[in-house]
C-alpha positions in Angstrom: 36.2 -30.4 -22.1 33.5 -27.5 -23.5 31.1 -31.0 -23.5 31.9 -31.0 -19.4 31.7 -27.3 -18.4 28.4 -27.1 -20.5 27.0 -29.7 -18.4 28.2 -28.0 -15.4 26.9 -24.8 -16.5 23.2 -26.5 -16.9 23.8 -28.4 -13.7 24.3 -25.5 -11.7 21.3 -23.5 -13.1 19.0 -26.6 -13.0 20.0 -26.5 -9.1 19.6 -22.9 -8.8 16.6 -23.0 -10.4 15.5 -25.7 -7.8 16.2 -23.9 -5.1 14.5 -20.7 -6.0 11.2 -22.6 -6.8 11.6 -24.3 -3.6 12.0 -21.0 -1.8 9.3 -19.8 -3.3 6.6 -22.3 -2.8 8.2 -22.3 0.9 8.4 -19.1 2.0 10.2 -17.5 5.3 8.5 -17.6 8.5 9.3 -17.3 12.3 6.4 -19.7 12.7 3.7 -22.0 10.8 2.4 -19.7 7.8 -1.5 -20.5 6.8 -2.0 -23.1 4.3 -2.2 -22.0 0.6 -0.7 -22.1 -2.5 1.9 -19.2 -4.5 1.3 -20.1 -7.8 4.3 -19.4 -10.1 6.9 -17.7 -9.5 6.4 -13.6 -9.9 3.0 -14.0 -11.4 1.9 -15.6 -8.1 -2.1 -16.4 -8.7 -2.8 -12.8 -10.0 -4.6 -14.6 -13.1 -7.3 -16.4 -10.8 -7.3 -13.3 -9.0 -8.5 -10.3 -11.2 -10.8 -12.7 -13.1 -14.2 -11.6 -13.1 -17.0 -12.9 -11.5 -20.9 -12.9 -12.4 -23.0 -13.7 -9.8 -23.4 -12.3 -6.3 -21.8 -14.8 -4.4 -18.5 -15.1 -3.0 -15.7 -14.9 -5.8 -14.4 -18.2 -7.0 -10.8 -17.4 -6.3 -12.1 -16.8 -2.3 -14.8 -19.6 -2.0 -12.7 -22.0 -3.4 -9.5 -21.6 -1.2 -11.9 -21.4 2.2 -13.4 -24.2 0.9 -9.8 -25.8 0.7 -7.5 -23.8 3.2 -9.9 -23.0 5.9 -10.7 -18.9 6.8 -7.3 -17.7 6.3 -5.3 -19.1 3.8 -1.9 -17.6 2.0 -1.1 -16.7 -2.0 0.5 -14.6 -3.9 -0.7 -11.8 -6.3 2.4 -10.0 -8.6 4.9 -11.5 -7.1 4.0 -10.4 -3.5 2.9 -12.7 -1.2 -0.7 -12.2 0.3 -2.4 -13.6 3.0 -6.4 -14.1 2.7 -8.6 -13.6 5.4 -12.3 -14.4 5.8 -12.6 -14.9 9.8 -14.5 -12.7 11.4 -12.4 -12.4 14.1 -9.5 -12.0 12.8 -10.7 -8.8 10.7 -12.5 -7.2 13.5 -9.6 -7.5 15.3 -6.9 -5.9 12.9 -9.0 -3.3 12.3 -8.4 -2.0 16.0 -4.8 -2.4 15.3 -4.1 -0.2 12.7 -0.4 1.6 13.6 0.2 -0.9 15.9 0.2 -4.3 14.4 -0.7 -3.6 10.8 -0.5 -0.3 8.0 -2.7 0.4 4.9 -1.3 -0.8 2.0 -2.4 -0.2 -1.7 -1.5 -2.3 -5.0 1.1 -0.7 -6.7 -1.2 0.8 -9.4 -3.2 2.3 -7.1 -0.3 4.1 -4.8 1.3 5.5 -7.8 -2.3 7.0 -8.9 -3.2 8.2 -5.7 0.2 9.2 -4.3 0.0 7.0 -1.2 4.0 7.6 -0.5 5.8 10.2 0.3 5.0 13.9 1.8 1.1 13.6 -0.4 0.3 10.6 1.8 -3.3 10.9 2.7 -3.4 7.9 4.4 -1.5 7.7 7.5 -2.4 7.2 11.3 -1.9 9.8 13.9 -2.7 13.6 13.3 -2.7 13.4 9.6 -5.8 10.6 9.6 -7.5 12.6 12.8 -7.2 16.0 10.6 -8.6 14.0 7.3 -11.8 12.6 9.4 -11.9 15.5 11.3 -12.5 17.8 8.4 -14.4 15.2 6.2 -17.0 14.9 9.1 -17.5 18.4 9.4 -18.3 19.2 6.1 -20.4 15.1 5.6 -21.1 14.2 9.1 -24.3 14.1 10.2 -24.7 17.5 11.9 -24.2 19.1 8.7 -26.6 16.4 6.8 -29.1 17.7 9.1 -28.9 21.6 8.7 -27.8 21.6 5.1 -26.8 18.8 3.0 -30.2 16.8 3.1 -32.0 19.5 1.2 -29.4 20.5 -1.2 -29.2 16.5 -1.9 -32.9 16.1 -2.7 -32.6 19.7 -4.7 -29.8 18.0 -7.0 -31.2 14.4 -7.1 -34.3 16.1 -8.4 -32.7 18.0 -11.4 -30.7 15.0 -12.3 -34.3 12.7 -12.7 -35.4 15.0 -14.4 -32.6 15.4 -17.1 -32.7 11.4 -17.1 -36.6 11.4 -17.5 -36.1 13.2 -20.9 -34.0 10.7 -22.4 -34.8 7.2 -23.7 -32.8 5.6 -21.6 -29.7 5.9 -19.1 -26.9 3.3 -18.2 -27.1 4.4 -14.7 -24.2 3.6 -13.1 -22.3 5.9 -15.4 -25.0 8.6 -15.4 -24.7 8.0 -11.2 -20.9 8.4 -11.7 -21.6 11.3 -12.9 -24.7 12.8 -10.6 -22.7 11.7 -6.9 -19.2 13.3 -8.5 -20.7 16.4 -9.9 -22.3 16.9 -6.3 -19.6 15.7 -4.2 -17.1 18.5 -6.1 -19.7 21.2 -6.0 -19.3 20.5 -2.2 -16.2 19.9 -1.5 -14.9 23.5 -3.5 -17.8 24.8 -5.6 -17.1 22.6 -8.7 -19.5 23.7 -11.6 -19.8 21.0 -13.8 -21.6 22.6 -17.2 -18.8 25.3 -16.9 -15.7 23.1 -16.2 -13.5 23.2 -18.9 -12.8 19.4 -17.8 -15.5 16.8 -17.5 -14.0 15.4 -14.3 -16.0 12.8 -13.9 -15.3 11.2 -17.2 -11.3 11.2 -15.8 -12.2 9.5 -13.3 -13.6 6.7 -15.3 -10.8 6.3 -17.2 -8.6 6.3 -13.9 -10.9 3.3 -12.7 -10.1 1.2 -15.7 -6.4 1.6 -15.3 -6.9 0.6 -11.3 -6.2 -3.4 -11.7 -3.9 -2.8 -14.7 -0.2 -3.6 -14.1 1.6 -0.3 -13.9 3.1 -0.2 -17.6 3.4 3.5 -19.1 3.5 2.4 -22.0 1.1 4.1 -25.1 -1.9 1.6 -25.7 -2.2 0.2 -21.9 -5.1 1.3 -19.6 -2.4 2.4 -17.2 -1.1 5.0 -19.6 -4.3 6.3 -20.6 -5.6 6.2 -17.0 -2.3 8.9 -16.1 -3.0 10.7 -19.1 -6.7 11.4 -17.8 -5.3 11.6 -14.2 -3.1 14.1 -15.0 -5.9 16.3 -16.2 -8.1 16.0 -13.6 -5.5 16.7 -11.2 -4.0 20.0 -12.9 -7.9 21.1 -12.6 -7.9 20.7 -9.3 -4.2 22.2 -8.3 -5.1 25.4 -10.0 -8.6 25.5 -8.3 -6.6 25.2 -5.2 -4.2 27.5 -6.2 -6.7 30.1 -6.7 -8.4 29.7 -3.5 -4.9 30.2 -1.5 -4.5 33.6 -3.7 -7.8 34.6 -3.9 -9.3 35.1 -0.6 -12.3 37.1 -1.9 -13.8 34.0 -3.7 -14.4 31.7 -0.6 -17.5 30.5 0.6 -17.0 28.2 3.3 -16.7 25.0 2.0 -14.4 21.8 2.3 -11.3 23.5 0.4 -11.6 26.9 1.7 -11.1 25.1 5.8 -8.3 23.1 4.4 -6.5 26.3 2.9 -6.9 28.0 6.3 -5.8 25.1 8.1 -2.5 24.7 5.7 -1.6 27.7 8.1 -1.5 25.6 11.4 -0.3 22.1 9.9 2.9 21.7 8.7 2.0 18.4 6.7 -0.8 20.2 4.9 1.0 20.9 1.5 -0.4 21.7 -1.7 0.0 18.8 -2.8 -1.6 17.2 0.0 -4.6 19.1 -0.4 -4.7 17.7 -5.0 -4.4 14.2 -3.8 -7.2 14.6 -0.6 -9.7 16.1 -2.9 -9.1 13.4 -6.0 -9.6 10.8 -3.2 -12.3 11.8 -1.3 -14.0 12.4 -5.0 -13.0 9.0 -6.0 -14.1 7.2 -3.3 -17.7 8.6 -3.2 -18.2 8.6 -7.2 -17.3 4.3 -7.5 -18.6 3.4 -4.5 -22.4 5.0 -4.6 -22.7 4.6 -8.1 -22.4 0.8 -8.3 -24.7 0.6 -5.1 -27.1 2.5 -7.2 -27.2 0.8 -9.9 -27.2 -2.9 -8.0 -30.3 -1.5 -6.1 -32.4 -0.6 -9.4 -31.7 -4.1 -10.3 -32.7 -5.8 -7.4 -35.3 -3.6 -6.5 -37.2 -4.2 -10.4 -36.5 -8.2 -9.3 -38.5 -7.9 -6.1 -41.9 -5.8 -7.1 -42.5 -6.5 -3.9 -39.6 -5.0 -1.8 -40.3 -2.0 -4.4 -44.3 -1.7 -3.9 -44.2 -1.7 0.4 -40.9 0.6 -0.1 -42.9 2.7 -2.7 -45.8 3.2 0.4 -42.9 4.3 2.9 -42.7 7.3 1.1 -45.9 8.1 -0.3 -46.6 8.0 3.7 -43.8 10.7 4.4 -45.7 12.8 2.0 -49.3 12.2 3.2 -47.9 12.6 6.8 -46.7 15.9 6.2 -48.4 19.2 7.3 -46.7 21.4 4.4 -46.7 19.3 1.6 -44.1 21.6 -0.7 -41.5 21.0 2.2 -38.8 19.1 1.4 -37.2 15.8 3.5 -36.1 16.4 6.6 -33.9 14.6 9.0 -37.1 12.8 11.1 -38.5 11.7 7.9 -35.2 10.1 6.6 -34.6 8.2 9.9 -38.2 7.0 9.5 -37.5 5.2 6.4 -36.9 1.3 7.9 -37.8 -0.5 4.8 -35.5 1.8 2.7 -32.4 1.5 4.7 -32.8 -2.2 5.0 -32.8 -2.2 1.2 -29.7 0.3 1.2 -28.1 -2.4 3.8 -29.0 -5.1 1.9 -27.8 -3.9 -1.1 -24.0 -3.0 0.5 -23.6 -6.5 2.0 -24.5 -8.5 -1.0 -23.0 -6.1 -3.7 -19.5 -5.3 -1.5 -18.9 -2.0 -3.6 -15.8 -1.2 -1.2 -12.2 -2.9 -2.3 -10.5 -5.9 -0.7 -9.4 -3.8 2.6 -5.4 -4.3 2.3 -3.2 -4.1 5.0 0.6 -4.5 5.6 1.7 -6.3 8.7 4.3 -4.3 10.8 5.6 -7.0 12.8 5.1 -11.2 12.9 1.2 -11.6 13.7 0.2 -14.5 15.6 -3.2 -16.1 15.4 -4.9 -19.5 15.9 -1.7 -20.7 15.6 -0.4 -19.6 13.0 2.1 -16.8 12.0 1.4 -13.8 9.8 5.8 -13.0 8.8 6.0 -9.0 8.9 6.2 -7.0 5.7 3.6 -9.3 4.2 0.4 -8.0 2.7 -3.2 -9.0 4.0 -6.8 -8.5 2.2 -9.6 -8.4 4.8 -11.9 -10.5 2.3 -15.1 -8.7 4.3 -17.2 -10.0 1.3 -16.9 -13.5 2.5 -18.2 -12.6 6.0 -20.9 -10.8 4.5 -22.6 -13.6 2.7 -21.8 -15.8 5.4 -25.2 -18.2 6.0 -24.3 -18.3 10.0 -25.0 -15.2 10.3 -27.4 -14.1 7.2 -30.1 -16.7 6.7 -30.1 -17.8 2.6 -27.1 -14.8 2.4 -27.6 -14.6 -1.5 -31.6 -14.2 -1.2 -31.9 -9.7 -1.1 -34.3 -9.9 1.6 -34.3 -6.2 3.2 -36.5 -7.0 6.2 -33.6 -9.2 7.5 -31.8 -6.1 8.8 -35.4 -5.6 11.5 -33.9 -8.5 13.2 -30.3 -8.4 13.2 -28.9 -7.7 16.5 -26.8 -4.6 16.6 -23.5 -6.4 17.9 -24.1 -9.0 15.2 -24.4 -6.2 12.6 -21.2 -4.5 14.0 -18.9 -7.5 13.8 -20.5 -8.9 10.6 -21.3 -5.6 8.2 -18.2 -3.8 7.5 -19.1 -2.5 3.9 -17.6 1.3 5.0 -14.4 -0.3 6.7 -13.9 -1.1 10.4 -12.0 0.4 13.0 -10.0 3.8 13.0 -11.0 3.0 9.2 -14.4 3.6 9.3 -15.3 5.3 6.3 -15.9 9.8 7.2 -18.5 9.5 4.6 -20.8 6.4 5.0 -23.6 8.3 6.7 -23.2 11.0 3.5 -22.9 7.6 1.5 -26.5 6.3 2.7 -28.0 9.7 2.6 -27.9 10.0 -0.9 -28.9 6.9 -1.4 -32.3 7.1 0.4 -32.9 10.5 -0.7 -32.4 9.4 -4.4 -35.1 6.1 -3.9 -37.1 8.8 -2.1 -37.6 11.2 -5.3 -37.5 8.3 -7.7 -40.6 6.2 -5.9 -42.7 9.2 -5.6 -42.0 11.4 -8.4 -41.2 8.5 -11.5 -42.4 5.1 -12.8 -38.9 3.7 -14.4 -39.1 0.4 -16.0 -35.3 -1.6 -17.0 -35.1 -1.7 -20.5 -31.3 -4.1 -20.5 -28.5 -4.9 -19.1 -27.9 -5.3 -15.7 -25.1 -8.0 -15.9 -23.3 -8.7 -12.6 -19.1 -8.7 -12.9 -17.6 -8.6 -9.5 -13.5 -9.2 -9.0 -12.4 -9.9 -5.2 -10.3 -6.7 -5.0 -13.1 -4.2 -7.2 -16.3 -5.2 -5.7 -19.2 -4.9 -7.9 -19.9 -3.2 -11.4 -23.6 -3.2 -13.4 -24.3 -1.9 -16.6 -28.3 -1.5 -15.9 -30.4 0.8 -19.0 -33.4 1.9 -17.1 -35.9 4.7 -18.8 -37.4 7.1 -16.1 -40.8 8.7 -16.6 -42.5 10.9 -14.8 -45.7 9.9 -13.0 -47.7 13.0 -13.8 -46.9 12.8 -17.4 
């Protein structure tokens, strides 16, 4: 009899088992889903996923499926199930429907980190989102690049190659980790960082490694030392704004001292808010410019070329001017075609912003297929990027492409900052640096690469280099 009701026993979970495999592979939907595959249950295709890449082309896990699925195609990543999307119009068009038809959505990892829940939410539509751009222009937008930032840029970026120049070598993108946080902070609430008590930028490193980890607190996992460093960084930062909200006398205008004032007219402008805006908006610029950096060194000493015609764009600058002590101004930076090509260039092929994630709010219809609500979807602008309809040879750097380009090409087609109501407060900050940095470099240093330079790229993380290069100055 035990013989019988064992069998039944394993019966009934063999056909429960089935079933939930079944339902997995099959998911829910109102409609036809996209083609695709979910892996194994839970872990989904997470594996393929986070794998690294080294070359600047399209990630495996990506190329592969298009190459399989078509432009959209569905997986699963953690047990939640994903859509992919590399069609052009597709993207352009959910990121005009933002609040409407779709939400921003974070891995888990990165919501916990970050705070994306709850009352700290820094990333939701309506006033909260106008107030964040709103401020984040004021303070990076152009009109205060003009008057102010430009110069104190090219005043910092000058300091920091020198410091660099005296030292056998730097891995850059670290040391650029480092240069774009320490000015970004000093900006954004008058961050000093040789008399911080905390070397921020180094917390932020750490919180980068933990980013893609699974979310285990557990002693010994990236996660947990990530929240350890975290934790730091943000205490720093709660007392700094505590002190401004007590300490009236010690203001000076910047970023934190208009969002204190304004915690007096918005209700949603907490404390906490205001920790988790700051650690953001510092996160955001220190990964993002610092990889572009150092992918531009690299590419730049594998074109002598590009380097020697951008090299005379500057030296021209110079000659052209009528005082030649004054520093780069607003005309001059505009005039620099060659070099923004080369910045543009370097953003489409190295894709230093994340897989854009989005959550759909309701079934999404398109080319006849449906999207089920509550499901996630990465905009995979990468793919559209290196796409050879649009970019002629789309892994060749060529920055002179970006002479022809049409701009309602560009607009559709070069989404490196986001799209949409998501377009990025600080791109034009972004690029700024960027040129103003080249600028001083070309005409002030030789730098020769001395290793490294190894590409590793992941879908969701965009691009990372670990590029030595020693700096000289010309005049020594």
């Amino acid at each position: 009899m035990w013989t019988v009701f064992g069998l039944c026993v394993v019966g009934l979970i063999v056909v429960w088992f089935t079933y939930w495999i079944n339902k997995w592979r099959n998911p829910k939907c109102n409609g036809v889903l996209p083609p695709g595959s979910m892996g194994p249950p839970l872990i989904g295709e997470s594996l393929q996923l986070i794998v690294p890449s080294y070359s600047l082309d399209l990630h495996p896990f990506i190329r592969k499926r298009v190459q399989r699925y078509g432009s959209i195609f569905r997986t699963s990543v953690a047990g939640r199930p994903i859509i992919v999307s590399t069609d052009v119009e597709f993207n352009h068009y959910l990121a005009k429907q933002e609040g409407r038809l779709v939400e921003l959505w974070y891995l888990d990892s990165f919501a916990e980190l970050f705070k994306q829940d709850g009352e700290s939410k820094t990333n939701a539509i309506g006033l909260v989102h106008k107030y964040v751009r709103s401020i984040t222009l004021n303070h990076f937008g152009i009109d205060n690049l003009k008057e102010t930032l430009l110069s104190q840029i090219e005043e910092y970026v000058n300091k920091t190659l020198q410091t660099w120049s005296s030292l056998p070598s730097v891995e850059v993108k670290h040391a650029a980790s480092a240069m774009i946080f320490d000015l970004t902070a000093k900006l954004l609430f008058g961050y000093d960082a040789e008399k911080s008590p905390v070397k921020m930028s180094e917390k932020l490193a750490n919180t980068l490694d933990g980013l893609m980890s699974f979310p285990l607190n557990i002693p010994g996992t990236a996660y947990h030392k990530c929240l350890k460093d975290q934790k730091e960084a943000l205490n720093m930062l709660r007392n700094t704004v505590k002190e401004r909200m007590i300490s009236p006398e010690k203001r000076g205008g910047d970023f934190l001292d208009q969002a204190v004032d304004d915690m007096k007219k918005e209700s949603y402008l907490t404390e906490d808010f205001l920790v988790y805006l700051l650690f953001g908006i510092l996160f955001a610029s220190f990964e993002s410019v610092s990889s572009l950096l150092s992918l531009t060194l690299k590419l730049l000493a594998e074109h002598p070329a590009v380097l020697q015609q951008m090299t005379a764009e500057h030296e021209a600058i110079l000659k052209n001017r009528e005082d030649p002590n004054s520093t780069l101004n607003w005309d001059e930076y505009k005039s620099m075609t060659l070099t923004l090509g080369v910045i543009n260039e370097t953003l489409r092929l190295a894709n230093v912003a994340p897989g854009l994630l989005r959550r759909a709010l309701k079934d999404i219809e398109f080319k006849g297929y449906t999207i089920p609500a509550g499901w996630t979807i990465m905009l995979a602008n990468s793919a559209i990027q290196l796409n050879p309809n649009t970019y002629k040879d789309p892994l060749a750097f060529n920055p002179w492409r970006w002479q022809d380009l049409e701009p309602h090409v560009v607009s559709k087609n070069f989404m490196p900052f986001g799209g949409g109501i998501r377009q990025c407060a600080g791109a034009e900050y972004s690029k700024t640096f960027m040129a103003t940095f080249l600028h001083v470099l070309v005409t002030k240093y030789r730098w020769t690469k001395v290793k490294g330079g190894k590409i590793s790229r992941s879908p969701v993380l965009g691009f990372v280099d670990g590029i030595h290069i020693n700096f000289v100055e010309k005049h020594s």
